[in-house]
C-alpha positions as CSV (number, residue, x, y, z in Angstrom):
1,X,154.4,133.0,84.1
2,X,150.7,133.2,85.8
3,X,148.1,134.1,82.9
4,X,148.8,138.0,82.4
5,X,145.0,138.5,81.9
6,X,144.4,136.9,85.5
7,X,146.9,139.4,86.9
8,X,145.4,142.3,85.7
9,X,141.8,141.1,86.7
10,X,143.1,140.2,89.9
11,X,144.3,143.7,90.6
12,X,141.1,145.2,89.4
13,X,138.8,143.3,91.5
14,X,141.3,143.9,94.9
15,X,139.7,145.8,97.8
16,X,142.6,148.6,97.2
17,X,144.5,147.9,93.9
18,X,146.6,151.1,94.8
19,X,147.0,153.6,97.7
20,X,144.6,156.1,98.7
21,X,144.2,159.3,96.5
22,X,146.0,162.5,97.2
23,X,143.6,165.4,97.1
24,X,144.7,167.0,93.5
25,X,144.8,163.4,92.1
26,X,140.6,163.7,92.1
27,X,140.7,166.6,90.1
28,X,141.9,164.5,87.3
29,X,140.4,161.6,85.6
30,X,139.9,159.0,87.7
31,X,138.7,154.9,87.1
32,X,136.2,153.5,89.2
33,X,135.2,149.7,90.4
34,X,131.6,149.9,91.1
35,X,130.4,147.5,93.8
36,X,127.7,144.6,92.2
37,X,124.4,146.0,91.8
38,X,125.0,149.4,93.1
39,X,126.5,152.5,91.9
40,X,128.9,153.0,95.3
41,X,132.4,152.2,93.6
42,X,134.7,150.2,95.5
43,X,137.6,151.8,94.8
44,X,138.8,155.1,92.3
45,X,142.0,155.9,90.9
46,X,143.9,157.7,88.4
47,X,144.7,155.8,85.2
48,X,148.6,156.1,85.6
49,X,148.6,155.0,89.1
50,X,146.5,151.9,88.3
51,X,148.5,151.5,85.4
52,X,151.6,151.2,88.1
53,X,149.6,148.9,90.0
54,X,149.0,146.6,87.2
55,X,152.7,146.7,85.9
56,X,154.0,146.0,89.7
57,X,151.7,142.8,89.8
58,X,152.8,141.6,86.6
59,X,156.4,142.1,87.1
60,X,156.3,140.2,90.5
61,X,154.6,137.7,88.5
62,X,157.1,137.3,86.4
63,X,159.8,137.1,88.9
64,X,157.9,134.2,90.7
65,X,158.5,132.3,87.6
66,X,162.6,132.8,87.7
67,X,165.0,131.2,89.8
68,X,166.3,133.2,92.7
69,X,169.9,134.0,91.2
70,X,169.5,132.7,87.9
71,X,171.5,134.7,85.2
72,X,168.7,134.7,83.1
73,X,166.9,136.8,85.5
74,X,166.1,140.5,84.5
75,X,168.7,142.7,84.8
76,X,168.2,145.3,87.8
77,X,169.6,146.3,91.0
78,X,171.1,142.5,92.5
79,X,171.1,140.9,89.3
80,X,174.3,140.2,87.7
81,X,173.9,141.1,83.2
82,X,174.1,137.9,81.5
83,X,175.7,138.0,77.7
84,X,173.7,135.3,76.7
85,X,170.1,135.4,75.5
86,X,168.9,133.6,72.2
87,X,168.0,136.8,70.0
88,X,165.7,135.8,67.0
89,X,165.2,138.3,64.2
90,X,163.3,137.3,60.5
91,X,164.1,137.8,57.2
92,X,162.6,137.2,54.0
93,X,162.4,133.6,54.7
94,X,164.1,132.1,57.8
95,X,164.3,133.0,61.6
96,X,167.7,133.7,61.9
97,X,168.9,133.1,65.5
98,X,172.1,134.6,67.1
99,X,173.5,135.0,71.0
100,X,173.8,138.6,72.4
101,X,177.1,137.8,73.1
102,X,177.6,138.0,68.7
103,X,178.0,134.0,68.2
104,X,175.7,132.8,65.2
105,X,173.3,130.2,66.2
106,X,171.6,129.0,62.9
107,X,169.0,129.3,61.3
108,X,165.0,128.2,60.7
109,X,162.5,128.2,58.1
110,X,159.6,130.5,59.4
111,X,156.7,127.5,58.9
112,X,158.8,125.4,61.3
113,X,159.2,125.5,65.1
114,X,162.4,127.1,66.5
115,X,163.2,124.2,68.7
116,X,166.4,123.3,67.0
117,X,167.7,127.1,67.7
118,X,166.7,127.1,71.2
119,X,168.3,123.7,71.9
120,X,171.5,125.3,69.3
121,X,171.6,128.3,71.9
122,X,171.2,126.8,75.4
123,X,174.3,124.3,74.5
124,X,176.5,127.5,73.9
125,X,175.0,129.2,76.9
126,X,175.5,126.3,79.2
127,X,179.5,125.6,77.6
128,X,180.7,129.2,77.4
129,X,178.8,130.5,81.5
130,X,177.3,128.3,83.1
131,X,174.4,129.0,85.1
132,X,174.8,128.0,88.7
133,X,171.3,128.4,90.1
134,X,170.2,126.1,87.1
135,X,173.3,123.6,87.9
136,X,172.4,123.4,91.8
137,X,168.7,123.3,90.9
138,X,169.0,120.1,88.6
139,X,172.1,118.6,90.7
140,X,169.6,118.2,93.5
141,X,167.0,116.3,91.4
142,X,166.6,112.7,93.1
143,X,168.8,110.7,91.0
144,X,166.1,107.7,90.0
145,X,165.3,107.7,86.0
146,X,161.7,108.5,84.9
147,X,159.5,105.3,85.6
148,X,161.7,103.6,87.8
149,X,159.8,103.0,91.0
């Protein structure tokens, strides 16, 4: 995913982050981008409507960084629910890792990497539904090894 912080700066430093104001939105607060040097702002809006503005850019960001059809994508309107995600919850010691579908993954001592539960998790996900955007995606790799010429 694109640097969240560069998201957010990018919509605050956009000609129009969001669209222009409705009369009774002025009479509320309102956050302004002041123009360098000068005390003209650039543009003015209500907090919760930037705050929409900000969320919709880093949403789309995020969707850049999935595969079109992937089942791992967020569930919404056109996106088929996957059962599978690795869900990883602590205890006193250990990061115990599971499958939303219920399996048990295994387990990880919390001063060690999780590594071993990811690769655990993605074996289970890739036996029990297979993801086909994933499959076609690495199926049309070019089939030379890494280093060959």
């Amino acid at each position: 995913m694109a640097d969240r912080l560069e998201v957010i700066r990018k919509v605050l430093v956009a000609g129009q982050p969001v669209r222009p104001l409705l009369a009774y939105e002025q009479s509320g607060p309102l956050v302004q981008l002041l123009a360098s040097h000068t005390t003209l702002p650039t543009w003015q809006a209500p907090p919760t409507l930037l705050a929409k503005a900000i969320d919709l850019e880093l949403v789309r960001a995020e969707e850049k960084d999935i595969p079109t059809g992937s089942s791992t994508s967020a569930t919404g309107p056109g996106t088929a629910f996957t059962p599978h995600a690795l869900v990883l919850t602590r205890d006193e010691h250990d990061f115990v890792g599971t499958c939303r579908c219920g399996r048990p993954v295994g387990r990880a001592p919390q001063g060690r990497s999780v590594d071993g539960l990811v690769g655990l998790w993605e074996q289970h996900a890739a036996q029990a539904d297979p993801d086909a955007a994933w499959v076609d995606a690495v199926t049309s790799l070019h089939p030379t090894s890494i280093g060959a010429s």
